[in-house]
C-alpha positions as CSV (number, residue, x, y, z in Angstrom):
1,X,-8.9,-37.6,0.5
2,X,-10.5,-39.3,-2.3
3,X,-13.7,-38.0,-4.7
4,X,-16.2,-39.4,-6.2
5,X,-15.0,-38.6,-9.5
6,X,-11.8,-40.6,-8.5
7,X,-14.0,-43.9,-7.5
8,X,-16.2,-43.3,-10.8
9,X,-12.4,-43.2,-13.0
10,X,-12.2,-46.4,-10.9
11,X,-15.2,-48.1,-11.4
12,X,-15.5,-46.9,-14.9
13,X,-12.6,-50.0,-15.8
14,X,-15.2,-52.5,-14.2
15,X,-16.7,-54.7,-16.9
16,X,-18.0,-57.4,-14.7
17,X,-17.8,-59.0,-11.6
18,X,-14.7,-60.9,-12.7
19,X,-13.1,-57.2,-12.3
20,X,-14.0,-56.8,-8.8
21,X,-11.0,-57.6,-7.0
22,X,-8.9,-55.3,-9.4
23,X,-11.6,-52.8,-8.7
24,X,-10.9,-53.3,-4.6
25,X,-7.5,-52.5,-5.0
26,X,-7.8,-49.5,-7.0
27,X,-9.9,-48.5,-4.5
28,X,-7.5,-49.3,-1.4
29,X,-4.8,-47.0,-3.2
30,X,-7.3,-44.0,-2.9
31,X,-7.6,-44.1,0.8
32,X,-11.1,-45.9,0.6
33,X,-11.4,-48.3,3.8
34,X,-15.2,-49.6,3.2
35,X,-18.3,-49.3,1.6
36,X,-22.0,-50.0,1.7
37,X,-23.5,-49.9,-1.6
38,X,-27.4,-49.8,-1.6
39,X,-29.1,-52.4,-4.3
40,X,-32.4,-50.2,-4.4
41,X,-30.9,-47.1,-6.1
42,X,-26.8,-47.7,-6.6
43,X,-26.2,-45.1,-4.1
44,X,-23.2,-45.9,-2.4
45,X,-21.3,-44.7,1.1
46,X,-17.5,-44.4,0.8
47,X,-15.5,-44.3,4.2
48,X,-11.4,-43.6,4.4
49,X,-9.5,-42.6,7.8
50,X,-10.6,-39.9,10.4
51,X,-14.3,-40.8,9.4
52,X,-14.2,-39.0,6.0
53,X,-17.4,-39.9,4.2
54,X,-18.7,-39.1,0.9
55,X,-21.7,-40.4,-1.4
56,X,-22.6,-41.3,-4.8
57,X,-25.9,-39.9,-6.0
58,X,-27.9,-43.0,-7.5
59,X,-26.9,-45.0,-10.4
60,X,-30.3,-46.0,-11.6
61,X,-33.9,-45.9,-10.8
62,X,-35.4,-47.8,-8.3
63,X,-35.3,-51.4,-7.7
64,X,-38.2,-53.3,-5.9
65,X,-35.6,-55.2,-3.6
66,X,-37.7,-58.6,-2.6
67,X,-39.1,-58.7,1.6
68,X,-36.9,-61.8,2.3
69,X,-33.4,-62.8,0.9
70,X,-33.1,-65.8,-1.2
71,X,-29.6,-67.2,-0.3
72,X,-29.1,-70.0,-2.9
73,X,-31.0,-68.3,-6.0
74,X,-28.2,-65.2,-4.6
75,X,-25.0,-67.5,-4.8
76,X,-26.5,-68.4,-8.5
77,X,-26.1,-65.1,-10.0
78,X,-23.3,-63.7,-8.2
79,X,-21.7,-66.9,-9.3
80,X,-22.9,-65.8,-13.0
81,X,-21.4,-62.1,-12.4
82,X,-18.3,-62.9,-11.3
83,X,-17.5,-65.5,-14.1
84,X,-18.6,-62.4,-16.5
85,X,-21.7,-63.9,-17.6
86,X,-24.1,-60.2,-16.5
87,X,-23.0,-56.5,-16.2
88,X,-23.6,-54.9,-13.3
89,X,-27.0,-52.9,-13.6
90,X,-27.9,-56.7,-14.4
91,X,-26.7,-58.4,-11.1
92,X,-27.8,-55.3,-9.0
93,X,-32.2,-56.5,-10.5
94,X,-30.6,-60.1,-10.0
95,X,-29.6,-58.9,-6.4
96,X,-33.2,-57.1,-5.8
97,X,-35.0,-59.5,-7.1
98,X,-33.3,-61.8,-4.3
99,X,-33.9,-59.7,-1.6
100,X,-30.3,-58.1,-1.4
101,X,-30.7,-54.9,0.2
102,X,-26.6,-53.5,0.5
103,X,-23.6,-55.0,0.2
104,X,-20.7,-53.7,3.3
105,X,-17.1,-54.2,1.4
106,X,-14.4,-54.4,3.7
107,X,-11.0,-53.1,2.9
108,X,-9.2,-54.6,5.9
109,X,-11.0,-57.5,6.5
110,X,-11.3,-58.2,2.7
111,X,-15.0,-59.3,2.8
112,X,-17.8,-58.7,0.9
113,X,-21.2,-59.2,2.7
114,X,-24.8,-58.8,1.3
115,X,-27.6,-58.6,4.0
116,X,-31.2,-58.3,3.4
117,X,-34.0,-56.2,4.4
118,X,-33.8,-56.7,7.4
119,X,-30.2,-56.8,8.0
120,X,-29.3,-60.3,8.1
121,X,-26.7,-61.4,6.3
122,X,-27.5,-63.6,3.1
123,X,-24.1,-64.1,2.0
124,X,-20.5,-63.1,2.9
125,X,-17.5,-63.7,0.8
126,X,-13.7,-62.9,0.9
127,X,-12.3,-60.7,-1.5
128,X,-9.4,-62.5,-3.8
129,X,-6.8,-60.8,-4.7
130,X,-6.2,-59.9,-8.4
């Protein structure tokens, strides 16, 4: 089964969101089948087969995430991440300040979907390929 020092040596080669998809696959090739990643903290959930489970401690101090989600302001600066313009600890406040609660990454499906405080989703996307 995989570690969390594995996913870090993974995520570690992750500049911005133009890396993502590369980031996916590394991850696929350690056994990791989805993900929920937590926009207040950077905590993050990691599930591979026979429902093994492990979790990141937090990445960063807490984020105010917004009540409601702000769909189009959202599309905005993922759009900006993934073309490289922001680093990560930059679109996670982009993300709170949107109202972006988690993100569930899907290894089989090959989605990506941010939902907001309440749970409803703001934005779903599919994962390309590298």
């Amino acid at each position: 089964m995989f570690t969390i020092d594995q996913i870090k040596e993974a995520h570690s080669k992750v500049k911005s969101g133009a890396d993502f998809p590369q980031y996916i696959q590394d991850l696929i090739a350690l056994g990791v089948i989805h993900y929920n990643t937590y926009v207040k903290d950077g905590h993050t959930v990691y599930w591979g087969c026979d429902n093994y489970r492990i979790q990141s401690p937090p990445k960063y101090d807490n984020l105010q995430v917004a009540e409601t989600g702000n769909m189009s302001d959202f599309i905005h600066h993922l759009n900006a991440h993934q073309a490289g313009e922001t680093d990560y600890p930059q679109f996670c406040k982009d993300a709170a300040d949107d109202g972006v609660e988690k993100w569930v990454v899907d290894m089989v499906e090959m989605t990506c979907v941010y939902y907001d405080r309440a749970g409803h989703k703001i934005y779903e996307e599919e994962i390309p390929t590298p």
